[in-house]
Structure formats: C-alpha cells, structure tokens
N, C-alpha and C positions, 0 to 999 in steps of 0.2 A: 504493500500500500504506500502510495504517496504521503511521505510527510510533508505538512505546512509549515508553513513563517505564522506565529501568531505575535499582534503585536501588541502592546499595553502600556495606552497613556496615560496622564491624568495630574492632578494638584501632587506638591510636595508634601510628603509624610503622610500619603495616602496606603504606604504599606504596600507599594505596587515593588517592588524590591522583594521582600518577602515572598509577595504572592507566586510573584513570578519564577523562584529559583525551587519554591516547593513544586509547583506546577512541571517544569520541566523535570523535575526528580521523578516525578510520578508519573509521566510519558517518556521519558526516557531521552528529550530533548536537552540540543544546548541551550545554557542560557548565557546569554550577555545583559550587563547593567550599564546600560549606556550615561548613564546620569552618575556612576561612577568614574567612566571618563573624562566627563568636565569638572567634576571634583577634584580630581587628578590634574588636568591644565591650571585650576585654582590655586593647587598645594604648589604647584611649579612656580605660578607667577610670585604667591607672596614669599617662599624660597628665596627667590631670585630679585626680591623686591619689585616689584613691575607694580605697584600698587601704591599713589601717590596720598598728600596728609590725609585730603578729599578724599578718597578712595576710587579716583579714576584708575582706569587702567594706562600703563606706557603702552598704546597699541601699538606704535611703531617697533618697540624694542619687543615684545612677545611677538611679531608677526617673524623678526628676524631669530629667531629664538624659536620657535615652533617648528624644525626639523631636530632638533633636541629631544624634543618628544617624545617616550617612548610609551606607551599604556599597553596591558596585557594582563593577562589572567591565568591563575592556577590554583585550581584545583585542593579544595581543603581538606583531606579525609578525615579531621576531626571536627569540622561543623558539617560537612557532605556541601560545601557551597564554594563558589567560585574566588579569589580573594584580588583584589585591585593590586597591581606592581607597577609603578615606576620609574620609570630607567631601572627594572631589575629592582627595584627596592619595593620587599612590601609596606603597603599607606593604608590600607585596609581603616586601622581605628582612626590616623590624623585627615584621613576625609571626609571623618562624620564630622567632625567637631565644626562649631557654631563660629567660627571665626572663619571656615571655609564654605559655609552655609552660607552665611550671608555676603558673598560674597559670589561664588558659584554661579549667580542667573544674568552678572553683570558678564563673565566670562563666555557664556553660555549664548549672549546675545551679537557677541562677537562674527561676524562672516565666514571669515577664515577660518577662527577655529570650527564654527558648526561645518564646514566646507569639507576640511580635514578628519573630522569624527564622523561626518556620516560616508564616508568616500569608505571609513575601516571600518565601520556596519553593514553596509549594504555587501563587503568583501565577506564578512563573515557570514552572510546570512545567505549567497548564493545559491546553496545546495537545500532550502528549506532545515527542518526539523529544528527549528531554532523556534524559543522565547526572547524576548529582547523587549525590555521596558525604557520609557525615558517620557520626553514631550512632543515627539513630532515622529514616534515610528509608524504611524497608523497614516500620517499626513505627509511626511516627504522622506523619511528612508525607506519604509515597507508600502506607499500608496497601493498595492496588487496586493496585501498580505490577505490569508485565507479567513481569516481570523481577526477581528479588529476589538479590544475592550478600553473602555475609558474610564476610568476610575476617580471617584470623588468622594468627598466627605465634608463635612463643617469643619469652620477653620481651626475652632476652638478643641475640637475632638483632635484635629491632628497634632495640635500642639500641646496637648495632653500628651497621646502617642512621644512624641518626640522626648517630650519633658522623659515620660519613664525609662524611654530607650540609652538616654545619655544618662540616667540615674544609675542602670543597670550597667553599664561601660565603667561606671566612677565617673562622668566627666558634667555632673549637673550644672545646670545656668538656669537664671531665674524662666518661671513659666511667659511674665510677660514679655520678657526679652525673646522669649520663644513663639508665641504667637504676633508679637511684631513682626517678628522676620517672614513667618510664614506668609503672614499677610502681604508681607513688602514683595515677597516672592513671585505670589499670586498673580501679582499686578504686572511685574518685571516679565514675568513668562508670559501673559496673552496680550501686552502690549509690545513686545519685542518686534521689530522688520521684519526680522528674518524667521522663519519659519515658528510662531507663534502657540505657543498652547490654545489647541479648541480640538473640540469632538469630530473627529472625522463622519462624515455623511453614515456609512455604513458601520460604524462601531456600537456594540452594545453597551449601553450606561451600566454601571455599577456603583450606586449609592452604595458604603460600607460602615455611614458613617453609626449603625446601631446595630450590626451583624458582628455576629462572633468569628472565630478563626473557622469553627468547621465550619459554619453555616458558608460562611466566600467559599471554603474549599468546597462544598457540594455543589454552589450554585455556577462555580468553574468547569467543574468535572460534567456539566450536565452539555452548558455549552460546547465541551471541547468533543466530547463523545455526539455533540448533534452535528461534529465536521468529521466524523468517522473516525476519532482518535479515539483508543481505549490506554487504560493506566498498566503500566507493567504488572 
C-alpha cells in the first residue's frame, strides 16, 4: 500500500509536536519537527549574536551565515523520538527555552530562511510515509499532502500546557510571561508575508483545547485509518 505525507498545522503549544511523533510511532512513519528547525536557526543566531538591543535580526549577516547551517535529527531510543542536532550538537532542551520562543517567529518570518527549510522538507518528505508538523506544511511544503490537520486550542490553555512542560524540564518562567509570548506568536505567525499561518482549504480542524491525550489519539487514529493507514 501506498504510504502518505500527512501534514499538521496549527497555533504554538498546541501539542502538535507531541501529536505528531506518537502518530508516526504508531504507523510506523517518519517524522520531522519542522518548527524544531527554526528553533535551531534561532539558537544559531542568538549564539552568534545576530540579535540587536531591539531584538531585530542582523538579516544581512544571518543570510551570509546561513550555509553554516547544519539541522538534522536522531533518533532517541530512550524517549522513542527524534532529537534536534546542530552543527552535530544536540539542542534538543536549549530550543524549548522561552528566550528562543520568543524569538523563533521573528526568524521564522525571514524569506530565506523559510526558503532554505522548506527546500530540506519537501527533500525529506519525497518518498511519502512521512508526518511532518510546523505552520505552512499543509499550505506551501506539502500543498498535495494526502492528509491535511490543523490544530488549535485557547491561548490560555496552551500556555498553561507550556507553563507545565518547562516546569517539568526544571526550566519554569512566569505563566504570564508565557501567554504573552504565545499570544505575541499568534499574531507574528498569521500576519507574516511569507507563507503565513491559516487552515489550509482541505485540512481537518482539530479543537484540542478540552480533549484529553487519548481522546486526540482516537480521534487521529480514526482519521488516519479513513486514508487507509492502519497502526502497526
């Protein structure tokens, strides 16, 4: 049987990270966390200081600096999940952190980099059998995917989510500082030029914001078996 490209959009800290690395666990697909990659271009610039008092970006000096770039993934047999590497350096934990959070959608909105990152998604995803989450796989890396979900929730639910997730890492920041950003985020990603957060035409919604973890995992597994995918 043909395997699909399934793709999965939606708000930050909507758990679409999550969703999608159990998801391919349980069909047996690759996944890629695209939105780990720009986290990655983030960790690189403030590194490298490309980040002025204002928190513009040096575009000129990151564009000449952007075959530096190395992002790539491997495999964790002790979470069973994929892990973000950097020039060869795993960044897995300093990419969640809220200093590159809020910082991330400004990077994110950048040409070149979206140019450069979706040019190594669409390489990865050739052969199907791939999950792949971010903001625009449904709308401009995967526009043909077999499989379109767009995921959302309240702003205040995901920054709850958030708040627990850095609690549980050791690395907590206040909740409001946490639904600031998300919100700041919100704005930054569907107002961006270039390929913009919104619901692709043929993607399924998926409000998550009062479901439990099985309940999303049932109501995935229903969808994905109604594209002739079964779970291993």
């Amino acid at each position: 049987m043909k395997k699909i490209t399934i793709a999965i959009d939606g708000y930050s800290s909507c758990g679409k990270s999550t969703m999608a690395k159990d998801l391919a666990r349980r069909i047996g697909y690759v996944y890629v966390d695209t939105g780990a990659m720009y986290r990655a271009v983030t960790l690189f610039a403030l590194r490298n200081g490309l980040f002025g008092v204002e928190g513009a970006v040096n575009i000129e000096k990151l564009e000449q600096m952007m075959p530096e770039i190395s992002i790539t993934f491997q495999f964790n047999p002790e979470t069973q999940k994929p892990d973000t590497y950097l020039n060869g350096e795993l960044v897995e934990k300093e990419i969640r952190s809220l200093e590159v959070s809020s910082r991330v959608s400004l990077i994110a909105a950048i040409p070149f980099v979206r140019t450069a990152m979706v040019a190594q998604q669409q390489a990865m995803g050739q052969q199907g059998g791939i999950v792949m989450d971010g903001r625009d796989i449904g709308t401009t890396v995967f526009p043909n995917a077999e499989l379109k979900i767009f995921v959302t929730a309240s702003a205040e639910v995901r920054a709850q989510r958030r708040y627990d997730e850095l609690v549980a890492k050791g690395m907590p920041e206040p909740y409001e500082e946490i639904l600031k950003n998300v919100q700041q985020r919100d704005y930054l990603d569907t107002h961006r030029e270039v390929s913009p957060l919104r619901q692709a035409d043929d993607a399924l919604l998926l409000d998550n914001s009062d479901m439990t973890i099985e309940e999303q995992n049932a109501w995935l597994m229903e969808v994905v078996r109604n594209r002739g995918v079964e779970a291993l």
